[in-house]
C-alpha positions in Angstrom: 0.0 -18.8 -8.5 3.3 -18.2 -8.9 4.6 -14.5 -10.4 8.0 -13.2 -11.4 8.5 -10.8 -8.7 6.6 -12.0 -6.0 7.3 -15.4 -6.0 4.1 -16.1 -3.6 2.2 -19.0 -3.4 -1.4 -18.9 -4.5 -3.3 -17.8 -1.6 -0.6 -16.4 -0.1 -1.8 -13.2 0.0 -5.5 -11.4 1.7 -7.4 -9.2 -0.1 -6.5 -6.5 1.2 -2.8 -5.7 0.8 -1.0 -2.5 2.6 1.6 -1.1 0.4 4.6 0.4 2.6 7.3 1.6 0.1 10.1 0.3 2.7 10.2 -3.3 2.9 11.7 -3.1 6.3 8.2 -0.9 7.1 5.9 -4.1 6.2 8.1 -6.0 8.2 7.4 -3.6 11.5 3.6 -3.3 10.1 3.6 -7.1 10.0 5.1 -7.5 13.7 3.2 -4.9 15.3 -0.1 -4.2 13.8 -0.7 -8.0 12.8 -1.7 -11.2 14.8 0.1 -14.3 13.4 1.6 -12.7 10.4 4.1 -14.9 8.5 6.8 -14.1 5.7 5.1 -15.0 2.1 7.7 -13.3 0.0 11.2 -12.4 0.2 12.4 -11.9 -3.5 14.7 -9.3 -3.7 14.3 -8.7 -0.2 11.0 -7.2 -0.6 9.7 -8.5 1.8 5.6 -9.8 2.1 3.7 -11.1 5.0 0.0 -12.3 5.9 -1.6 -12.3 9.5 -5.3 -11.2 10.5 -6.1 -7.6 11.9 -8.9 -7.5 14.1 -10.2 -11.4 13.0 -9.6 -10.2 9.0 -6.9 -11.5 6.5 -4.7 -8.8 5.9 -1.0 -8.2 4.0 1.6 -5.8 4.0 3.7 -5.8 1.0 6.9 -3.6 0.4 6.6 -1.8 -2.4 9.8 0.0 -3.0 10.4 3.5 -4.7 8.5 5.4 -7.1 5.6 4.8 -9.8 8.2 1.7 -12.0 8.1 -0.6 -9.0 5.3 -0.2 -7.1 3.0 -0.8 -10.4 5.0 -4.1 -10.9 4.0 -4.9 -7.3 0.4 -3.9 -7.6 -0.2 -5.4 -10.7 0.9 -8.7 -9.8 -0.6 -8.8 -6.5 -4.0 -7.7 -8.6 -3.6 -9.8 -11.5 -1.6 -12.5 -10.1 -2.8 -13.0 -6.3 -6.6 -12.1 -6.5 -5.9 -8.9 -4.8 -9.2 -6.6 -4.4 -7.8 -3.6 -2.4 -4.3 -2.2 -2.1 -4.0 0.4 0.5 -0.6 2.8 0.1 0.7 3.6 3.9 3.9 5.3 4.5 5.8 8.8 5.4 5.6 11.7 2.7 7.3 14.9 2.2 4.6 18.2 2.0 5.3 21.9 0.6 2.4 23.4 3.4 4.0 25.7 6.1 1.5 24.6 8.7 2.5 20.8 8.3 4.5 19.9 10.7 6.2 16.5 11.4 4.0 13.9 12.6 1.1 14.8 11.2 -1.9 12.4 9.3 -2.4 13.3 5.7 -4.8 11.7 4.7 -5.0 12.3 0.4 -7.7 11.9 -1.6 -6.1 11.8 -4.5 -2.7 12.1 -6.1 -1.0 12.9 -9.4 2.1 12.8 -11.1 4.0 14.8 -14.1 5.5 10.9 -14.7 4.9 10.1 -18.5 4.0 6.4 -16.7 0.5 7.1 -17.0 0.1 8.0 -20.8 2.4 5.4 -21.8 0.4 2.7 -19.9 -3.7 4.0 -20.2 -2.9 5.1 -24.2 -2.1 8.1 -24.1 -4.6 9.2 -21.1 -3.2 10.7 -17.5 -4.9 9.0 -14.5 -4.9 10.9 -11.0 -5.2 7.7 -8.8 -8.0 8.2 -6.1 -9.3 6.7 -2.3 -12.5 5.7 -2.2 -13.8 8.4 0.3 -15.9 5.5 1.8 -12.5 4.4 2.9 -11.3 7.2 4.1 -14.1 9.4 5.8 -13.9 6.6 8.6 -10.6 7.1 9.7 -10.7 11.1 9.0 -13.6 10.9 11.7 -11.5 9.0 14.0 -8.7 11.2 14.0 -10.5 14.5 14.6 -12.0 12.6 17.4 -8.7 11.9 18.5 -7.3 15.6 18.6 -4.9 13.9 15.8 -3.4 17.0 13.4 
């Protein structure tokens, strides 16, 4: 199905969806990380692409800046394109002295002083959260790794 900002065609996109802010990010996700990824969106140069990881239908959808466009991307790709699981990747800025660049932060949970949140669960702040079943896998891997 067709939606106003994605402009996909249904199926387009896997159920699982990684959520780069920078377009130009799911395009180097898309060329590196997946096998026969092709372009499924380019509206407003926001770009969208689908290819298999390991066997496994996977996208990478840009997501642009900040809480206003990134919940019209998730919510179409959720309400639009059957999406199940939307995983945000990207770079982040930190206020901890010991962080240094390069490092994996891996966040459990995030919140925001935006009034977004009210305004859209009536009148109710939401602290979005991982599903630690998610994330404990890859938190294991990097300390196996030596990764910071």
């Amino acid at each position: 199905m067709s939606s106003p900002h994605l402009n996909a065609a249904a199926g387009a996109f896997a159920d699982t969806v990684l959520l780069p802010g920078d377009p130009r990010r799911a395009r180097h996700v898309a060329g590196t990380l997946l096998e026969d990824a092709r372009l499924v969106t380019d509206v407003r140069n926001m770009l969208g692409y689908t290819g298999t990881w390991r066997g496994r239908p996977v996208s990478v959808m840009g997501g642009g800046i900040g809480i206003p466009s990134t919940l019209i991307y998730a919510e179409e790709l959720v309400r639009d394109h059957g999406v199940r699981r939307i995983v945000r990747i990207g770079t982040c800025g930190g206020l901890e002295p010991e962080l240094a660049l390069g490092d994996l932060v891996l966040a459990l949970g995030a919140g925001t002083d935006s009034n977004v949140n009210p305004i859209r669960f009536g009148g109710y702040d939401f602290a979005a959260t991982a599903s630690y079943s998610l994330l404990e896998p890859v938190a294991r891997r990097a300390a196996a790794a030596g990764r910071p």
